[in-house]
C-alpha positions in Angstrom: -11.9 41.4 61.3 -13.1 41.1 64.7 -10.9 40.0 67.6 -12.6 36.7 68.6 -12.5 36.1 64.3 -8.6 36.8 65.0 -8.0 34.6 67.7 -9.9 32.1 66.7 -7.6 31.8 63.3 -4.8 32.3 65.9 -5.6 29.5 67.7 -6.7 27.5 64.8 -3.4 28.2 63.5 -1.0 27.5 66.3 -2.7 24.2 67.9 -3.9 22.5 64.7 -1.6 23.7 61.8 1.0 20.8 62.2 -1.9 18.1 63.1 -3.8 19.1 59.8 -0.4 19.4 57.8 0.6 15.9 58.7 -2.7 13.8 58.3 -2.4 16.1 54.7 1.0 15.3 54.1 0.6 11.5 54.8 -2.2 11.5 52.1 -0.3 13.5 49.0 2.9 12.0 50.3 3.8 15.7 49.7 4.9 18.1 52.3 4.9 21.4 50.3 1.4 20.6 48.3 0.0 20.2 52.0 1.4 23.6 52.8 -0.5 25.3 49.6 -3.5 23.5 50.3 -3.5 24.5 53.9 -2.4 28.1 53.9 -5.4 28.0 50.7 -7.7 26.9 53.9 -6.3 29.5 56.3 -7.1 32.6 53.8 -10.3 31.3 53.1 -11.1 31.2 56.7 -9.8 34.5 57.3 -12.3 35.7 54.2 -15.3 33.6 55.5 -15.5 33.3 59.2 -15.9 36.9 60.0 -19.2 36.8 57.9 -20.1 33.2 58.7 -19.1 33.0 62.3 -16.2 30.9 63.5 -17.2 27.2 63.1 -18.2 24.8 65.7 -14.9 22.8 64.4 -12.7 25.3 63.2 -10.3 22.5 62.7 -12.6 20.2 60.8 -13.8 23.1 58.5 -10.0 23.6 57.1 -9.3 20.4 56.6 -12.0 20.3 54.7 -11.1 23.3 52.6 -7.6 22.1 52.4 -9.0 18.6 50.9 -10.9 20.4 48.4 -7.8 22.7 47.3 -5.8 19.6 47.0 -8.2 17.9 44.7 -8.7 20.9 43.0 -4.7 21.3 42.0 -4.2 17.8 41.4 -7.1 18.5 38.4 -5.4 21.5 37.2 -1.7 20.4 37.9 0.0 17.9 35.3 2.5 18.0 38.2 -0.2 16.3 40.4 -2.6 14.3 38.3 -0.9 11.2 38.3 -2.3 11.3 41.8 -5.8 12.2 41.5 -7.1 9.1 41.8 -5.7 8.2 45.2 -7.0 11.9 46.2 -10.6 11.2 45.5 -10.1 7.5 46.5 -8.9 9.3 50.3 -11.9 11.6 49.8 -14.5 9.5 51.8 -11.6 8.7 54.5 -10.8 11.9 55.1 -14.6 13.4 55.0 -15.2 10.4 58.0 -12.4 12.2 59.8 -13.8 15.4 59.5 -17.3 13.9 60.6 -15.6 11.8 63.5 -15.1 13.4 67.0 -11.3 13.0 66.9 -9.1 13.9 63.9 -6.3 11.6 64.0 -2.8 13.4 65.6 0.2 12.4 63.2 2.4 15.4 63.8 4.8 12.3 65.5 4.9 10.9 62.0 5.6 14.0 60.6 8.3 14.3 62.5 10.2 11.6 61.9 9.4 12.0 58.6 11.5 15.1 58.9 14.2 13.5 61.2 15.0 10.8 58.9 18.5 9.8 57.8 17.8 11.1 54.1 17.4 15.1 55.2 20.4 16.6 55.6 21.2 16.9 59.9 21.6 20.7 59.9 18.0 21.1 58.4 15.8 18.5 60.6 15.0 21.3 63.5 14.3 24.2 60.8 12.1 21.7 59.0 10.3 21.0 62.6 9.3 24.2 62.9 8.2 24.8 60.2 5.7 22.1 59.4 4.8 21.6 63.1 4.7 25.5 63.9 3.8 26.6 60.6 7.1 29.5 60.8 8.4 30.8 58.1 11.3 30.6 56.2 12.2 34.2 56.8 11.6 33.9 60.7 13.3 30.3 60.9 16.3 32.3 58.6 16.9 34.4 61.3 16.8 31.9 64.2 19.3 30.6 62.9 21.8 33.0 61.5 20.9 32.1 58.1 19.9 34.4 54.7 16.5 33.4 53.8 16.9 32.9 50.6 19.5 30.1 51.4 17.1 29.0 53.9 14.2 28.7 51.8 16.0 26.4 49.6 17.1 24.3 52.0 13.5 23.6 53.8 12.3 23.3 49.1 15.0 20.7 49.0 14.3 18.6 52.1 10.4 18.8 51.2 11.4 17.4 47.5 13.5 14.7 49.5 10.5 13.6 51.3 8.8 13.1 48.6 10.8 11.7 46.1 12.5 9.6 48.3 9.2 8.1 49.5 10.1 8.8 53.0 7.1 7.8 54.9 4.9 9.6 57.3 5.1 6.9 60.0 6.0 6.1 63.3 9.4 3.7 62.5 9.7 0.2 63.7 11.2 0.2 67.2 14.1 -1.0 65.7 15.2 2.6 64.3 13.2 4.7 66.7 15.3 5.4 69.5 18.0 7.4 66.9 15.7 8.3 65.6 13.5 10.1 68.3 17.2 11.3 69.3 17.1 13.7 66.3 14.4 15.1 67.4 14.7 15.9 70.8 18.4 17.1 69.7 16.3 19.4 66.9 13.6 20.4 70.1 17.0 21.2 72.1 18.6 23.2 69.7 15.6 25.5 69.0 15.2 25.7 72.7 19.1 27.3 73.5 18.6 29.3 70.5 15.9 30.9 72.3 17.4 30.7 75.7 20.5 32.6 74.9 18.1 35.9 74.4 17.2 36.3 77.9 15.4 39.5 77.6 13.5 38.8 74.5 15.0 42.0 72.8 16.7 39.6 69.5 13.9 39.7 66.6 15.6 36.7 65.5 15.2 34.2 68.7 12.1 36.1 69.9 9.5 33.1 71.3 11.6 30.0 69.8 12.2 29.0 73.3 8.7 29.1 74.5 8.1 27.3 70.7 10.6 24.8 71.8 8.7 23.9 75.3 5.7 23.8 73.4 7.4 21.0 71.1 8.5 19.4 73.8 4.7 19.2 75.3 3.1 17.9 72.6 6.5 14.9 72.2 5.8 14.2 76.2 2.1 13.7 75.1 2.3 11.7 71.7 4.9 9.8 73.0 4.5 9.4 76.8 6.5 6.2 76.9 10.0 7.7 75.8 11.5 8.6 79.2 13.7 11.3 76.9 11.0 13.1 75.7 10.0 13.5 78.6 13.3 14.6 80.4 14.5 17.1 77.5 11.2 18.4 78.5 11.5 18.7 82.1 15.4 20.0 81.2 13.3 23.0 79.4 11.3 23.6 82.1 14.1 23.5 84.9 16.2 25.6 83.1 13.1 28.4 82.1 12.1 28.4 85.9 15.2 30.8 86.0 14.7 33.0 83.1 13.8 36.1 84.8 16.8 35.9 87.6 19.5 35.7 85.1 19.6 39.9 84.4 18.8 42.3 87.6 17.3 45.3 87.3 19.8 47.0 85.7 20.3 44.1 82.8 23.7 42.8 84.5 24.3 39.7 84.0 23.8 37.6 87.3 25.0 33.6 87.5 23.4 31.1 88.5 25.3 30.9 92.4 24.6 34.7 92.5 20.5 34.6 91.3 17.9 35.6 93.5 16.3 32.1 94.4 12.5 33.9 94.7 13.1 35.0 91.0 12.6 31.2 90.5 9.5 30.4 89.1 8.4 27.7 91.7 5.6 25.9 89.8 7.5 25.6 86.9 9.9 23.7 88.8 7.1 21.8 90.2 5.9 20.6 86.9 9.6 20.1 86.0 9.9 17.9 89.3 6.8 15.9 88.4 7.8 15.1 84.6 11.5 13.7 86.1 9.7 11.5 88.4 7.4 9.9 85.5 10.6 9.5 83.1 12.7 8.3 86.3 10.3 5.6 86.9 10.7 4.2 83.7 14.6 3.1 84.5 16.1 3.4 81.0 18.0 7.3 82.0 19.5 8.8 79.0 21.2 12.3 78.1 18.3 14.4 78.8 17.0 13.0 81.6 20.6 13.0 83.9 20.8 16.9 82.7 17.7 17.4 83.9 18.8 16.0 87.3 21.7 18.0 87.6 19.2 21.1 87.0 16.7 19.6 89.7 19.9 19.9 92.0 20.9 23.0 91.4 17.0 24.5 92.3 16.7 22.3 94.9 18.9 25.0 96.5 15.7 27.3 96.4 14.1 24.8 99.4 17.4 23.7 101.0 19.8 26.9 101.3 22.7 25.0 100.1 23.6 22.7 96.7 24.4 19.3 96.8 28.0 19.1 94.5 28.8 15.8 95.0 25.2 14.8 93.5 26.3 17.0 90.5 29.7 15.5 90.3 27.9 12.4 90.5 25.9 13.0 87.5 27.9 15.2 85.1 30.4 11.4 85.5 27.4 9.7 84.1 27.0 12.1 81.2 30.5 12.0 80.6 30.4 8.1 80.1 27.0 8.6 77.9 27.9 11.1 75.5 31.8 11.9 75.7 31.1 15.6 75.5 34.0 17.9 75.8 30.6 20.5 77.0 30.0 18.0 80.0 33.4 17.5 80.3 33.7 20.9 81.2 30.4 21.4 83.6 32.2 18.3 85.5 35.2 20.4 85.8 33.3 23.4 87.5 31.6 21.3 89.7 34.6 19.0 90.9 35.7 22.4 91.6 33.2 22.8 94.7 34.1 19.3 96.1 38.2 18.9 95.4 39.0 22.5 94.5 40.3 24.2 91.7 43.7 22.5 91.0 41.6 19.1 90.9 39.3 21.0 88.6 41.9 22.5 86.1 43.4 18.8 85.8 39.7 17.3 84.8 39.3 20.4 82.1 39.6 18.9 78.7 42.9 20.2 76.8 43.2 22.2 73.8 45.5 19.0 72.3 42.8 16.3 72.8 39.8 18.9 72.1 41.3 21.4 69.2 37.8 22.8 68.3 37.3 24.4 72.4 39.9 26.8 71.2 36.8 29.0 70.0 34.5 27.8 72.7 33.7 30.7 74.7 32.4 28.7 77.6 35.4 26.6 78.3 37.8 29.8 78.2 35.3 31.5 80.9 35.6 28.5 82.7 39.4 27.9 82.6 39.6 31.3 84.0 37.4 31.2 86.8 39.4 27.9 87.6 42.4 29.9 87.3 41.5 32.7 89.1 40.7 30.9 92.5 43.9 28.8 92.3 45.5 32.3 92.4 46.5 31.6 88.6 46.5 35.2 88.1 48.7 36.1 85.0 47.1 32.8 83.1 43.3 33.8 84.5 43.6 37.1 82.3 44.7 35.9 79.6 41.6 33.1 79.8 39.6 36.1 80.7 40.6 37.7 77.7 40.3 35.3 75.5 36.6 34.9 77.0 35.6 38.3 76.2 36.8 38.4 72.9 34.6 35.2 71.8 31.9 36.3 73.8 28.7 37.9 71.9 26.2 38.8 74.8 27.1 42.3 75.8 26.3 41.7 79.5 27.9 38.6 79.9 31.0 40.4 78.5 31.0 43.1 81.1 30.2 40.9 83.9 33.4 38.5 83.0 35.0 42.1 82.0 34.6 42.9 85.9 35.8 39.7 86.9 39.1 40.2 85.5 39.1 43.7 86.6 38.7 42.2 89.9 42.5 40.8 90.0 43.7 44.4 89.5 41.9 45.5 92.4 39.4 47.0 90.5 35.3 46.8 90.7 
C-alpha cells in the first residue's frame, strides 16, 4: 500500500466514519449492522484503491459500498430480511446522496441517539467514541479502566437497546434537548480528563483521547453552533490544553499551575479559546461549561497581565456553586477564597467529610485541605492531609511534588 493510499483511508476513516455510520444507522435503525457494513466498505477500499486510485469522493464511494453490503446481508440474513424492503425502498435516496454535492451530517443524531435516557449513563461516552470515532472496544477498554471483554458487551448491549427500543436517530424536540445535549458534553468532558490526566502521553490507555475529545467538541460547536455549552466545554478544552506542555519541566516534575512557565502557554490556542467564549457569552443563557471556562480565561489572562484576578475567580467558582452544587467546585472556591480572605476563611468554606462522606477518597480535596493547612501554620494536621494525599494519589510526579511539600515543614527540600 502506498502512503497517499494510507492516508487517504486514514483520513477517510477519521473525518467521515461517524458521518457515514449515522446517515447508515438512521436507515437500518441498526447501529451494529451499520458497523459491519461500513468496516465491509473500509477493507474493500483498502483492497481496491491502491489499484484503482483513491476516488474523487472517497466518502461517497463507501457509502456506496456500505449500501450494497447492507442489502446484501439483509438477503442472506433471516435476522435482517424483514427489512429488505425498506433497504431497497432507501436505495434510490441514498444513491441521490451519494450523487449530491453534500452528504447529509447526522453524527448529532447519532449522538443523541446514544445519549438517550434508555442507555445505561456509564456507557453514553464509550458509545460516543466509538460510533463517532470509530475506536474500538479494546482501545475504549483501556480508556477507561475496563476488561474488554466486559466492555464489548456493554457497547453489544447498548447497540441492541437502540435498536429494539426504537430509539430514534434524531435531533429531540427542544423540549428534551437541553438534558439531553448535557449528556453529551458531560460524555465529551469525561473523555477529555481522561486524556488530560496523562500529560506526557506515556499511558497506552489515554494516549490521544484528549485531543479525540477536542475534536468532539469541534464538530458539537459546528453541528450545533447555537448551544452556548457546546461551545464553552469547548473553549474549557482548549483553555485548559493551552497548558499542556508547562505542567512537567524538563526533568518530568510536576509544576502547578501558579508555578508554570507562562511562555510554555500556547498563545493561539488561548486565542481561539478566547474567541469561542465571546460567541457563547453573547448568547446570554451561561451554564456549567461556559463559567469554567471563564475561570480558565482568568487564570491565562495572567500570561498578558503579570498578576491573576482572584476575586473574578471567587466570583465565578460562587456561580458554579449555585449551578451545580458540586463538592469539586466547592473545593476550587475554597482555594481561591484563599488568595482574597486567606486560609482560615478558606478552610471554613472547604466542604466537610460529614456533609460530603464520599471526599474521603478524593485525592484532590485532601491536597487541598493540606495546602490550606499548611499556610495557616496547621502543621501537625497539614501532614496528616499531606499524607493522606499521597497515599490516594496515582500520578508518580504529582506524588513527589506534594511528597516535597510536606517535606518542606520538616525543613527539608
Amino acid at each position: 500500500m502506498t502512503d497517499a493510499v494510507a492516508q487517504a483511508a486514514e483520513a477517510a476513516v477519521r473525518n467521515s466514519y461517524g458521518r457515514l455510520l449515522a446517515i447508515l444507522s438512521a436507515r437500518s435503525h441498526d447501529v451494529a449492522w451499520a458497523e459491519d457494513a461500513l468496516a465491509t466498505a473500509l477493507e474493500s477500499a483498502l483492497t481496491n484503491w491502491p489499484q484503482t486510485g483513491v476516488p474523487a469522493r472517497p466518502e461517497a464511494w463507501l457509502l456506496t459500498v456500505a449500501r450494497r453490503a447492507m442489502i446484501d446481508a439483509a438477503r442472506h440474513r433471516q435476522t435482517h430480511a424483514a427489512l429488505l424492503p425498506d433497504m431497497l425502498l432507501l436505495s434510490d435516496e441514498l444513491m441521490e446522496e451519494v450523487d449530491s454535492a453534500a452528504i447529509p451530517d447526522q453524527r448529532l443524531a447519532l449522538m443523541f441517539a446514544c445519549a438517550h435516557p434508555a442507555i445505561d449513563a456509564a456507557i453514553r461516552a464509550p458509545l460516543i467514541l466509538q460510533t463517532i470515532l470509530g475506536l474500538d472496544a479494546a482501545a475504549i477498554a483501556s480508556a477507561f479502566l475496563v476488561p474488554p471483554a466486559t466492555m464489548a458487551q456493554r457497547l453489544v448491549r447498548a447497540k441492541a437497546k437502540i435498536r429494539d427500543s426504537g430509539i430514534p436517530l434524531v435531533i429531540p424536540d427542544q423540549s428534551v434537548i437541553a438534558d439531553r445535549l448535557d449528556s453529551i458534553l458531560d460524555a465529551v468532558y469525561v473523555t477529555y480528563t481522561d486524556g488530560w490526566s496523562d500529560p506526557s502521553g506515556t499511558e497506552p490507555h489515554r494516549r490521544n483521547l484528549a485531543e479525540e475529545a477536542i475534536w468532539l467538541g469541534q464538530l458539537l460547536a459546528t453541528l450545533a453552533p447555537d448551544e452556548p455549552e457546546a461551545l464553552g466545554l469547548l473553549a474549557l478544552m482548549l483553555y485548559t490544553e493551552s497548558r499542556r506542555h508547562a505542567r512537567r519541566n524538563a526533568s518530568g516534575d510536576y509544576v502547578p499551575l501558579d508555578r508554570q512557565d507562562m511562555e510554555q502557554w500556547d498563545a493561539q490556542t488561548i486565542h481561539s479559546a478566547e474567541k469561542i467564549l465571546k460567541r457563547a457569552a453573547a448568547m446570554l443563557d451561561p451554564g456549567r461549561y461556559q463559567l469554567e471556562a471563564a475561570v480558565q480565561s482568568v487564570h491565562v489572562m495572567r500570561k498578558y497581565t503579570g498578576k491573576t484576578d482572584w476575586s473574578a475567580i471567587v466570583t465565578l467558582y460562587r456561580q458554579l456553586m449555585v449551578l451545580t452544587d458540586s463538592p469539586v467546585v466547592a473545593i476550587n472556591h475554597a482555594i481561591a477564597l484563599a488568595e482574597t480572605d486567606g486560609p482560615m476563611v478558606a478552610l471554613q468554606a472547604l466542604p466537610t467529610l460529614q456533609a460530603q462522606p464520599r471526599l474521603q477518597h478524593y485525592q484532590a480535596y485532601w491536597a487541598a485541605r493540606a495546602n490550606l493547612l499548611q499556610r495557616a501554620g496547621l502543621l501537625q494536621d497539614a501532614h496528616a492531609a499531606y499524607q493522606t494525599a499521597i497515599g490516594l494519589e496515582t500520578d508518580p510526579a504529582v506524588r513527589l511534588f506534594l511528597q516535597r511539600q510536606q517535606a518542606k515543614m520538616r525543613g527539608k527540600d
